[in-house]
Chimera marker file (.cmm) of the C-alpha trace (Angstrom):
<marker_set name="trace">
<marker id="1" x="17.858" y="10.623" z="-14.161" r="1" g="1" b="0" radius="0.5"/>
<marker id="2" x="15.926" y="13.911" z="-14.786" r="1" g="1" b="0" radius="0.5"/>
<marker id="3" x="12.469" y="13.448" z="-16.810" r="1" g="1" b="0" radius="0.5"/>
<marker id="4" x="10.748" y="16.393" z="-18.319" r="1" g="1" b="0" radius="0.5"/>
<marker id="5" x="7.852" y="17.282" z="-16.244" r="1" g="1" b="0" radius="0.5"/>
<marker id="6" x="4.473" y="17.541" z="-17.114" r="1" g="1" b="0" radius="0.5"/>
<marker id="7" x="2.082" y="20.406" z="-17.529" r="1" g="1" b="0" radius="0.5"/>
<marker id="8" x="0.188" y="20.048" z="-13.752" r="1" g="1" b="0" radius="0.5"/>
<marker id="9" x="-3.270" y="19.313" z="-13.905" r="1" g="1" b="0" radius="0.5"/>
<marker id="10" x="-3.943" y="19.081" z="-10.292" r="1" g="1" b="0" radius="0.5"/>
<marker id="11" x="-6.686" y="21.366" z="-9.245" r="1" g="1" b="0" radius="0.5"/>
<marker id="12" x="-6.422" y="20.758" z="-5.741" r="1" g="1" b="0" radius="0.5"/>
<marker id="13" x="-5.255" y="23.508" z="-3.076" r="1" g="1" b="0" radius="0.5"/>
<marker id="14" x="-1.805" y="23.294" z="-1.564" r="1" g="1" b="0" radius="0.5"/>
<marker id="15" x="-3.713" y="22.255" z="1.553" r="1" g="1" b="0" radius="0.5"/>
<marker id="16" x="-5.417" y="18.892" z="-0.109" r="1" g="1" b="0" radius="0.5"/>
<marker id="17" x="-2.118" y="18.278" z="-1.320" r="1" g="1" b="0" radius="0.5"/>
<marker id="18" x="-0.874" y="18.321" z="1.820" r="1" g="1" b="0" radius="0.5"/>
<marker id="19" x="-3.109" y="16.561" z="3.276" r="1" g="1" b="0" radius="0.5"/>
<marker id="20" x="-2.718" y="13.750" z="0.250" r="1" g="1" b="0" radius="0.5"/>
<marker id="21" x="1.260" y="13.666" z="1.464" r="1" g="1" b="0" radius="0.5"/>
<marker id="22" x="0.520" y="13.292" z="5.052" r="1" g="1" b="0" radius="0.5"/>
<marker id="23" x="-1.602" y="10.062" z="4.111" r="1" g="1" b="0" radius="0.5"/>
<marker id="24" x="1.337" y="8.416" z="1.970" r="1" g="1" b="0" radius="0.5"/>
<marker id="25" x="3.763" y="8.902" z="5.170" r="1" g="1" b="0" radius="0.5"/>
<marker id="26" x="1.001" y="7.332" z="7.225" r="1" g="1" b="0" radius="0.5"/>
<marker id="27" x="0.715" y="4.464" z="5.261" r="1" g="1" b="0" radius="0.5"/>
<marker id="28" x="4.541" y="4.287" z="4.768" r="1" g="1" b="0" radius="0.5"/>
<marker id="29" x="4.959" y="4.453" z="8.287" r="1" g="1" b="0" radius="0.5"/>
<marker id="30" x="3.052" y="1.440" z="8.918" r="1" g="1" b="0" radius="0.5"/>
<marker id="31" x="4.192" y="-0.772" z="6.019" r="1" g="1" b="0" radius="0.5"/>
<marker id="32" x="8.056" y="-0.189" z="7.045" r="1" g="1" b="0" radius="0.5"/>
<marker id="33" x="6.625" y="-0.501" z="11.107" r="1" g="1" b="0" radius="0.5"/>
<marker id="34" x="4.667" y="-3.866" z="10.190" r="1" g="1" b="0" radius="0.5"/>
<marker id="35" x="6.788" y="-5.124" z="6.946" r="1" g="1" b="0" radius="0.5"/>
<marker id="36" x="9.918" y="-4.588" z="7.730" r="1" g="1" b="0" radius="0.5"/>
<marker id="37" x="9.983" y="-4.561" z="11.736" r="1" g="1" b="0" radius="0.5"/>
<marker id="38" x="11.489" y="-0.510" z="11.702" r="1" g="1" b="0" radius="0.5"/>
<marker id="39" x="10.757" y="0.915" z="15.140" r="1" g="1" b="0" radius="0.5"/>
<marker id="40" x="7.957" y="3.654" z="14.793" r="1" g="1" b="0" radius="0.5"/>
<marker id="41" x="9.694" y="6.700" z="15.430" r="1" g="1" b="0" radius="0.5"/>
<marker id="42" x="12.220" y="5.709" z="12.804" r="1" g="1" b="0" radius="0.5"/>
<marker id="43" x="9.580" y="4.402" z="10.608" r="1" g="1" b="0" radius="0.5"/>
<marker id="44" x="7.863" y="7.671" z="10.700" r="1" g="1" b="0" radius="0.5"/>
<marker id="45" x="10.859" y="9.889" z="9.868" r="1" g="1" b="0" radius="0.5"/>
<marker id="46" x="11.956" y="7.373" z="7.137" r="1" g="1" b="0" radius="0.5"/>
<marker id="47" x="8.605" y="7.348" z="5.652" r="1" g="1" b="0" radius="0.5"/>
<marker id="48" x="8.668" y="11.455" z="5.596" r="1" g="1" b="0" radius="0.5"/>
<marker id="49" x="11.875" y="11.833" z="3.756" r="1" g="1" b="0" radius="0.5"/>
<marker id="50" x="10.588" y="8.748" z="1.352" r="1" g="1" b="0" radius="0.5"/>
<marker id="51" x="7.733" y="11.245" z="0.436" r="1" g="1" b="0" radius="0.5"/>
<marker id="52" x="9.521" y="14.328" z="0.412" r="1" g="1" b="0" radius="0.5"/>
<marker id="53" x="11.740" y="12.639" z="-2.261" r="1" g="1" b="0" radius="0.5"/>
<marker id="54" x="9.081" y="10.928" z="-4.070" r="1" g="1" b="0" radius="0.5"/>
<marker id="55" x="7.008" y="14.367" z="-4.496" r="1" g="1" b="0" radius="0.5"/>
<marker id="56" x="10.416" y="16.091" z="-5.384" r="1" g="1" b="0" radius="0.5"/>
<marker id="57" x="11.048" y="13.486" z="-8.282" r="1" g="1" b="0" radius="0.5"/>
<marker id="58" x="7.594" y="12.924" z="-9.543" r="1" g="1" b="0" radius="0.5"/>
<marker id="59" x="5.405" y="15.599" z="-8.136" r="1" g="1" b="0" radius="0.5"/>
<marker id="60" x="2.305" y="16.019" z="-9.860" r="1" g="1" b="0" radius="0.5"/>
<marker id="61" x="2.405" y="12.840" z="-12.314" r="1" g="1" b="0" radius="0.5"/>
<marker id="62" x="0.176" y="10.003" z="-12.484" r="1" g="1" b="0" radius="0.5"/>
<marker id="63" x="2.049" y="6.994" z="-11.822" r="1" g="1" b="0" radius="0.5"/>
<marker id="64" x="0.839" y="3.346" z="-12.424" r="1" g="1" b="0" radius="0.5"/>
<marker id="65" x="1.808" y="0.944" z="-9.959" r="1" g="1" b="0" radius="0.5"/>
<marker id="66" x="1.616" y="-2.632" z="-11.136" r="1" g="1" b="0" radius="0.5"/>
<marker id="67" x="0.203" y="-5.399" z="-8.626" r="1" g="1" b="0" radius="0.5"/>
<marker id="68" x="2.158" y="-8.010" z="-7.472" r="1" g="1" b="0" radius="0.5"/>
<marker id="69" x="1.695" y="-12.044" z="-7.818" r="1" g="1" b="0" radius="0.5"/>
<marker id="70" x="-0.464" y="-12.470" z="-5.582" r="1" g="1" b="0" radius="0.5"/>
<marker id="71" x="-0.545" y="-16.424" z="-5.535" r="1" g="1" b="0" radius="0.5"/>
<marker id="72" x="1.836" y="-16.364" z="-2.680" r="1" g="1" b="0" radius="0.5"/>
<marker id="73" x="-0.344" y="-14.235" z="-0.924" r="1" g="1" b="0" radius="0.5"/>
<marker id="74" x="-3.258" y="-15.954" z="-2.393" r="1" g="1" b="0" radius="0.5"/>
<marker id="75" x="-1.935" y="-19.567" z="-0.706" r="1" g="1" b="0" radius="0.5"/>
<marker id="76" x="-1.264" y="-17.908" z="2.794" r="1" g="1" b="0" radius="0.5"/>
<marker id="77" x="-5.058" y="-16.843" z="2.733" r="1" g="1" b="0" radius="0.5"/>
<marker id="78" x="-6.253" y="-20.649" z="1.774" r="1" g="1" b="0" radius="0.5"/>
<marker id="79" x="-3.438" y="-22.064" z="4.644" r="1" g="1" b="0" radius="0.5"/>
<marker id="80" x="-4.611" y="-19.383" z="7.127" r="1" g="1" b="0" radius="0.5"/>
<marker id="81" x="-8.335" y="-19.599" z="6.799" r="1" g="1" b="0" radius="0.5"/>
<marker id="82" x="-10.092" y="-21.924" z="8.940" r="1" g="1" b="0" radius="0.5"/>
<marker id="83" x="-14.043" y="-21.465" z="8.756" r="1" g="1" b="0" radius="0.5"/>
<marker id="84" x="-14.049" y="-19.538" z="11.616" r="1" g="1" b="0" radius="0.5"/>
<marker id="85" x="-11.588" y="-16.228" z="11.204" r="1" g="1" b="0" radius="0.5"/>
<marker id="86" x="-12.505" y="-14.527" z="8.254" r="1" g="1" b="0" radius="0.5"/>
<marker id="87" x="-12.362" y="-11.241" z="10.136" r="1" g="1" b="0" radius="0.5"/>
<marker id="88" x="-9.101" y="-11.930" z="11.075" r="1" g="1" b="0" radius="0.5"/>
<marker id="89" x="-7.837" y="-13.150" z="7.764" r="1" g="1" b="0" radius="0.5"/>
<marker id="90" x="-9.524" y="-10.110" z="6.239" r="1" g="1" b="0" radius="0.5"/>
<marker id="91" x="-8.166" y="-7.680" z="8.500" r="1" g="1" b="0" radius="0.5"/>
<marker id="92" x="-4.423" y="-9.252" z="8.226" r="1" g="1" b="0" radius="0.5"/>
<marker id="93" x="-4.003" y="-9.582" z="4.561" r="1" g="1" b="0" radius="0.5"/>
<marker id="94" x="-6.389" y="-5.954" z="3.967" r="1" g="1" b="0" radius="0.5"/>
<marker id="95" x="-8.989" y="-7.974" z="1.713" r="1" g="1" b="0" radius="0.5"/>
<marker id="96" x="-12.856" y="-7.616" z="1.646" r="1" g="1" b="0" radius="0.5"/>
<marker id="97" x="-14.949" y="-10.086" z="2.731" r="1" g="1" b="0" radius="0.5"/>
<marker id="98" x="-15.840" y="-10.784" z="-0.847" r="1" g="1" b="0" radius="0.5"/>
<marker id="99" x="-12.479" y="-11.062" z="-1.845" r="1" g="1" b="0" radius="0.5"/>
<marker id="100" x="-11.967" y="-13.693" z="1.608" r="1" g="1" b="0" radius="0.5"/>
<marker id="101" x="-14.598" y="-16.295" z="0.076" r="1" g="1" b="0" radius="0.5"/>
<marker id="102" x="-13.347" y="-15.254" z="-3.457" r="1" g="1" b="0" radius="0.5"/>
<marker id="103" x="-9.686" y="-16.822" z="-3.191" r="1" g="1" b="0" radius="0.5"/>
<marker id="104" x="-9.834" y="-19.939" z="-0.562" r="1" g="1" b="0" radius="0.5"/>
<marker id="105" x="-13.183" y="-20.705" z="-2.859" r="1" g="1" b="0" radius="0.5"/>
<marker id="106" x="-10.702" y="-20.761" z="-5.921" r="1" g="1" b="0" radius="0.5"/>
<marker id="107" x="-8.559" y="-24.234" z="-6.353" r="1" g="1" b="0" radius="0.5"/>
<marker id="108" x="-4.420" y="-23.743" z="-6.019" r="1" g="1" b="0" radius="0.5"/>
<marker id="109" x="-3.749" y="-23.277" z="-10.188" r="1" g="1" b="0" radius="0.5"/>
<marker id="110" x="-0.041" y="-24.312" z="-9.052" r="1" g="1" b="0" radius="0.5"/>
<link id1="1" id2="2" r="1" g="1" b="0" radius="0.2"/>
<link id1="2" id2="3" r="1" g="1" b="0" radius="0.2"/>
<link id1="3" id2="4" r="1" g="1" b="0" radius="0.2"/>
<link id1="4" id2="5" r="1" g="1" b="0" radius="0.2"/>
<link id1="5" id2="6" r="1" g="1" b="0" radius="0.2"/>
<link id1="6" id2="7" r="1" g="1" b="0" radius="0.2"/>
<link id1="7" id2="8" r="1" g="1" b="0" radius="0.2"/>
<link id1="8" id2="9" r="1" g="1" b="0" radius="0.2"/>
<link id1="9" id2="10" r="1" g="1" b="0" radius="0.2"/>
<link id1="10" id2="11" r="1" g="1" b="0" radius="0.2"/>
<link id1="11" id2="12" r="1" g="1" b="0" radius="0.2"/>
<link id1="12" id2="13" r="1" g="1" b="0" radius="0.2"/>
<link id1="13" id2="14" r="1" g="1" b="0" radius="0.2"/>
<link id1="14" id2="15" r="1" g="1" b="0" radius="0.2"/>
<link id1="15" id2="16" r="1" g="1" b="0" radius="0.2"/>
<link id1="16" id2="17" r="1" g="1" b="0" radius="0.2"/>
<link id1="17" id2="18" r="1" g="1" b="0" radius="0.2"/>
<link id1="18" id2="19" r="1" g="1" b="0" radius="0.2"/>
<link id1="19" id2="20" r="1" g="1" b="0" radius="0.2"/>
<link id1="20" id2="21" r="1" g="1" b="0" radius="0.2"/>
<link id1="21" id2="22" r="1" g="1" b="0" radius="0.2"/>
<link id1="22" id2="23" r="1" g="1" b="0" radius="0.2"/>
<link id1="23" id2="24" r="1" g="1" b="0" radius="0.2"/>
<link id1="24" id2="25" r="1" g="1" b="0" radius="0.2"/>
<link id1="25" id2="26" r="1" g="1" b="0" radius="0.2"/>
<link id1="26" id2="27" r="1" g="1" b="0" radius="0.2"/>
<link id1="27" id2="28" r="1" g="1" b="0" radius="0.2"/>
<link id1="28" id2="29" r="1" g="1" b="0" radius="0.2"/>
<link id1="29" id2="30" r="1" g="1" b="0" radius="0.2"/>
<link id1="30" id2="31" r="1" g="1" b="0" radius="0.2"/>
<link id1="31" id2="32" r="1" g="1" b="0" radius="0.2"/>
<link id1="32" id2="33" r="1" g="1" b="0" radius="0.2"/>
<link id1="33" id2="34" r="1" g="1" b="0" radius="0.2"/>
<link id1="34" id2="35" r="1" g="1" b="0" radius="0.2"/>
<link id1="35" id2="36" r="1" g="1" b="0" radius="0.2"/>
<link id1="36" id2="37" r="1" g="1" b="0" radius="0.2"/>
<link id1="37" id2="38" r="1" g="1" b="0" radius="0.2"/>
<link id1="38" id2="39" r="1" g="1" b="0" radius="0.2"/>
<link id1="39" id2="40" r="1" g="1" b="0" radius="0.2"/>
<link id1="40" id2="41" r="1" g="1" b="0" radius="0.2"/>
<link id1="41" id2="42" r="1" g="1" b="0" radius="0.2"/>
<link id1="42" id2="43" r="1" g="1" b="0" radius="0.2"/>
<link id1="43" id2="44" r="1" g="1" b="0" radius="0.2"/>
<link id1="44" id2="45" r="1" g="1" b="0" radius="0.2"/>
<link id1="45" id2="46" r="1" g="1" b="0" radius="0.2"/>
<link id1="46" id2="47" r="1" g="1" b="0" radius="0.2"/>
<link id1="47" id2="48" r="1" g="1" b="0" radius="0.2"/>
<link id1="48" id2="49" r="1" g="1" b="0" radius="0.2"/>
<link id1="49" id2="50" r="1" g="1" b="0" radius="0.2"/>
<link id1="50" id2="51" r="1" g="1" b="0" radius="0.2"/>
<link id1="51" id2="52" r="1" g="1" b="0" radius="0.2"/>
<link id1="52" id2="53" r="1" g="1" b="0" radius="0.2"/>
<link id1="53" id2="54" r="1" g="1" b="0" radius="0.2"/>
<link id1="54" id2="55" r="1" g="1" b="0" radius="0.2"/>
<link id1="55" id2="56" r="1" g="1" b="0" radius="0.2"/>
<link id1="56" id2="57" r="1" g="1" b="0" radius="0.2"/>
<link id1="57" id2="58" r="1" g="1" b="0" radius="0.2"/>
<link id1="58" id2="59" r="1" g="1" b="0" radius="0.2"/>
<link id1="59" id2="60" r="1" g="1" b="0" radius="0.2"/>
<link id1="60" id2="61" r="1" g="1" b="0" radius="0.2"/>
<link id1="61" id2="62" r="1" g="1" b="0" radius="0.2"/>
<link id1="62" id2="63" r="1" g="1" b="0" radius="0.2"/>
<link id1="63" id2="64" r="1" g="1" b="0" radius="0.2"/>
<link id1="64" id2="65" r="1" g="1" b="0" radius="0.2"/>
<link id1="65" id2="66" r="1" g="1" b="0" radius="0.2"/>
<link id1="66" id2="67" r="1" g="1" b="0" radius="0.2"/>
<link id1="67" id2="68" r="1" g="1" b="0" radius="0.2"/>
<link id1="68" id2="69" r="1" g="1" b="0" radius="0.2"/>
<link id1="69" id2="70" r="1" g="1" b="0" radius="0.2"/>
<link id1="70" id2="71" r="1" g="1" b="0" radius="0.2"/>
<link id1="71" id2="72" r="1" g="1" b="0" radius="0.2"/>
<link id1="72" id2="73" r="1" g="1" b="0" radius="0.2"/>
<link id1="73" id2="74" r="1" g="1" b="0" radius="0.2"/>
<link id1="74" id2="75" r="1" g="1" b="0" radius="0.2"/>
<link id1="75" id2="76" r="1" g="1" b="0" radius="0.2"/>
<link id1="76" id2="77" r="1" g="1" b="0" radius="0.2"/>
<link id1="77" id2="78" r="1" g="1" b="0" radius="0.2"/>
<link id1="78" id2="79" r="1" g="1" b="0" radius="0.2"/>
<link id1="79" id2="80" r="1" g="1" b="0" radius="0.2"/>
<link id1="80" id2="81" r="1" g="1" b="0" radius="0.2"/>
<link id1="81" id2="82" r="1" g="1" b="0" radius="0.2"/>
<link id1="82" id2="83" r="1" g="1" b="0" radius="0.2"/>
<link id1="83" id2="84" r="1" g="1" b="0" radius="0.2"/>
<link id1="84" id2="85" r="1" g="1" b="0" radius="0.2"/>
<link id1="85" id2="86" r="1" g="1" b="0" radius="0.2"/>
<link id1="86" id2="87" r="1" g="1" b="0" radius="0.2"/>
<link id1="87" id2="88" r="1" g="1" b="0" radius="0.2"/>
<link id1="88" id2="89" r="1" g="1" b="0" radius="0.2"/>
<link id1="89" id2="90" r="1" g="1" b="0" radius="0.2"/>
<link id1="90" id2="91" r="1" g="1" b="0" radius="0.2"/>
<link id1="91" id2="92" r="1" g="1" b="0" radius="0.2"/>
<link id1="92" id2="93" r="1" g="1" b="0" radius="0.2"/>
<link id1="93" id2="94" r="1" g="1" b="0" radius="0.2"/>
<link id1="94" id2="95" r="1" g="1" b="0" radius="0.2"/>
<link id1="95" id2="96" r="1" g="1" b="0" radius="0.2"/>
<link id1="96" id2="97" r="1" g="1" b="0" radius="0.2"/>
<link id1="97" id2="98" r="1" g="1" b="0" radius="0.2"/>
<link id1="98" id2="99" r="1" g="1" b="0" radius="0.2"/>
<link id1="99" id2="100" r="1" g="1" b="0" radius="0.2"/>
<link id1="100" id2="101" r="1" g="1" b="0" radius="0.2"/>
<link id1="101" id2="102" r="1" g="1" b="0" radius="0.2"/>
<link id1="102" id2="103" r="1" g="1" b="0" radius="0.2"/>
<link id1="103" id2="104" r="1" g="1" b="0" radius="0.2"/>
<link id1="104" id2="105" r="1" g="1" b="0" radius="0.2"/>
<link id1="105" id2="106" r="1" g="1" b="0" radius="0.2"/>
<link id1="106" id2="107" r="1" g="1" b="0" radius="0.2"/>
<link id1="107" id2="108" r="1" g="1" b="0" radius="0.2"/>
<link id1="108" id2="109" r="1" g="1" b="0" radius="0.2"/>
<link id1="109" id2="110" r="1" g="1" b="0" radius="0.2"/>
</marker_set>
């Protein structure tokens, strides 16, 4: 489906864009290496061509991308977390500190 495209409002140089693009495929990379178990090499190359289509499709646009449920997520913390590991909990589900003591401190609402 073709949408019209927006006036750009991007005032950064071709260069920060770039650089922007190079960060996506990074984090793409790893989400398909860790996520989905894709070998790196293949990971990277998918992630690439995942950006490349993205910025042909949408280039320029603010896009909103809604959170998941995280009570899922939320339970794994509370089942993981044992007093002793919240740098390991924090590091493995990408939450703060704050955020740690924030959910197991909150009751299952299920």
């Amino acid at each position: 489906m073709i949408h019209p495209r927006p006036e750009p409002t991007d005032k950064r140089t071709p260069a920060q864009r770039e650089d922007d693009a190079m960060l996506l495929v990074a984090e793409f990379t790893e989400d398909l290496r860790l996520g989905c178990g894709v070998p790196e090499a293949l990971a990277g190359e998918m992630a690439r061509k995942l950006v490349d289509r993205f910025r042909l499709r949408h280039g320029a646009r603010r896009i909103y991308v809604p959170a998941m449920d995280k009570t899922v997520r939320d339970a794994a913390i509370r089942s993981k977390f044992n007093g002793q590991n919240a740098a390991e909990c924090c590091r493995e589900f990408g939450i703060s500190r704050t955020s740690l003591y924030r959910i197991v401190g909150r009751r299952c609402s299920a």
